[in-house]
GUNU-466029 format. One record per residue (C-alpha): residue in one letter; x, z, y; residue number from 1. Coordinates in steps of 0.02 Angstrom, whole numbers, always signed. Example, Ala and Ser with C-alpha at 12.3 -4.5 7.8 and 13.67 -1.06 7.14 Angstrom:
BEGIN
R, pavo, X, Z, Y, mido
R, a, +615, +390, -225, 1 $
R, s, +684, +357, -53, 2 $
! end
This chain:
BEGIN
R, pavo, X, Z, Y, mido
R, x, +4447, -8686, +3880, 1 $
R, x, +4629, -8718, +3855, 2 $
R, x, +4656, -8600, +3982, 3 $
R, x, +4588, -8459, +3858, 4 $
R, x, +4679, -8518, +3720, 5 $
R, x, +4829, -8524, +3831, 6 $
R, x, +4801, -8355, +3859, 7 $
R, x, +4747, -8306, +3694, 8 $
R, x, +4919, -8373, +3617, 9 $
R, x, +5056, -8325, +3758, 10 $
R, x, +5176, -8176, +3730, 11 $
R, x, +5249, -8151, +3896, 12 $
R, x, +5130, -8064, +4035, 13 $
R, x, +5158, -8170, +4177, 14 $
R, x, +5076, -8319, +4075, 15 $
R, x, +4938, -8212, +4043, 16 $
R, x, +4881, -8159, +4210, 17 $
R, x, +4898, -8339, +4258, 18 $
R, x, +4784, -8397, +4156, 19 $
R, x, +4674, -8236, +4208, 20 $
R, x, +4689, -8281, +4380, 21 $
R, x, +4684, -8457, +4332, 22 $
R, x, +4499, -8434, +4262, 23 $
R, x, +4447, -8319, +4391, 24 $
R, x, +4472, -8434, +4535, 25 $
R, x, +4386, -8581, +4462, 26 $
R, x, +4201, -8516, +4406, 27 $
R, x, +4152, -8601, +4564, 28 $
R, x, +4036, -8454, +4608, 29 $
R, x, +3930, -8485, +4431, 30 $
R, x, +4018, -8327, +4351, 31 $
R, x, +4040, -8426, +4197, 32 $
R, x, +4186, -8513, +4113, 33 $
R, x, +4169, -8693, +4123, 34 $
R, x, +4206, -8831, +3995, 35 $
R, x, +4340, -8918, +4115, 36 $
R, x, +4368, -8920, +4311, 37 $
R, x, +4436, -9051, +4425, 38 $
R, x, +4601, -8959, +4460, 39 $
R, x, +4580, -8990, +4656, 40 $
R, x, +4403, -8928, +4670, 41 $
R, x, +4336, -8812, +4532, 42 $
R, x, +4150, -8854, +4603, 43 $
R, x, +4164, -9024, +4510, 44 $
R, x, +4169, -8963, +4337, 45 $
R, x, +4050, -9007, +4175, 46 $
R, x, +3910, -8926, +4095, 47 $
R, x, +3835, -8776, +4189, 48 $
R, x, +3825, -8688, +4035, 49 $
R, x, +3932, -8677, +3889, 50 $
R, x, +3905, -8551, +3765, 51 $
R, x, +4085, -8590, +3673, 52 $
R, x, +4186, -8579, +3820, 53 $
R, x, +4113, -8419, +3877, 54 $
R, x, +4101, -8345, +3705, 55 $
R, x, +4292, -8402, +3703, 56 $
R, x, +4315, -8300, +3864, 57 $
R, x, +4233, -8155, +3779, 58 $
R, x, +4362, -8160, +3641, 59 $
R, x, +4522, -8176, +3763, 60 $
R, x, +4468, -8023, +3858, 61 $
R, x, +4431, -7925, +3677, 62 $
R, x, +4592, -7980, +3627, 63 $
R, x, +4685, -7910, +3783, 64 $
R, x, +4583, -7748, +3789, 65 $
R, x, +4645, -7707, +3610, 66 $
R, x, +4816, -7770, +3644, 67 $
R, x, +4869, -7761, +3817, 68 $
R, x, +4743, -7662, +3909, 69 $
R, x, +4847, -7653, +4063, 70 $
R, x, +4842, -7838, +4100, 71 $
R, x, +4658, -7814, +4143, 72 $
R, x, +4681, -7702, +4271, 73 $
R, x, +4829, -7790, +4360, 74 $
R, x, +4781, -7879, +4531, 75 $
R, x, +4757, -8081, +4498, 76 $
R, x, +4742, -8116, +4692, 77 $
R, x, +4902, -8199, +4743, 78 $
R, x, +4949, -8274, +4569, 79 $
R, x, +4965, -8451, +4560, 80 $
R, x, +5013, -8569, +4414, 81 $
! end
C-alpha cells in the first residue's frame, strides 16, 4: 500500500512508473494488490484479499488516467527501484 500512496503523491514520472512497475511485479500471480510483500519474494505476502489496498490501487490508476494518462501506457518491463 505505500507503494500506491507513493505513487499517488510523487511529481516526477520516473517515481511513478516505479512504483507502477513496482506493483506489477509483485501480485505474485493473484492479480491483486497485496497488503505487504516480503521484498525478496512477493509470493510471501499477507492477506489474499484486501479490499483497501486494491480499492487504493483503483484510485492511483484514476488519479493517473485524469492526470497523466501517458504514464499508463509506458512499458514497466525493465524498471527497477
Amino acid at each position: 500500500m505505500s507503494l500506491i500512496v507513493r505513487g499517488l503523491t510523487a511529481t516526477d514520472d520516473a517515481t511513478i512508473l516505479k512504483c507502477l512497475a513496482t506493483l506489477k511485479r509483485t501480485h505474485a500471480g493473484t492479480g491483486f494488490i497485496h497488503e505487504a510483500f516480503e521484498k525478496d519474494d512477493a509470493a510471501k505476502f499477507t492477506r489474499d484479499w484486501f479490499a483497501w489496498a486494491n480499492g487504493l490501487f483503483g484510485e492511483f490508476i484514476l488519479h493517473l488516467a485524469a492526470t497523466k494518462p501517458k504514464l499508463l501506457q509506458a512499458p514497466l518491463d525493465g524498471i527497477r527501484v
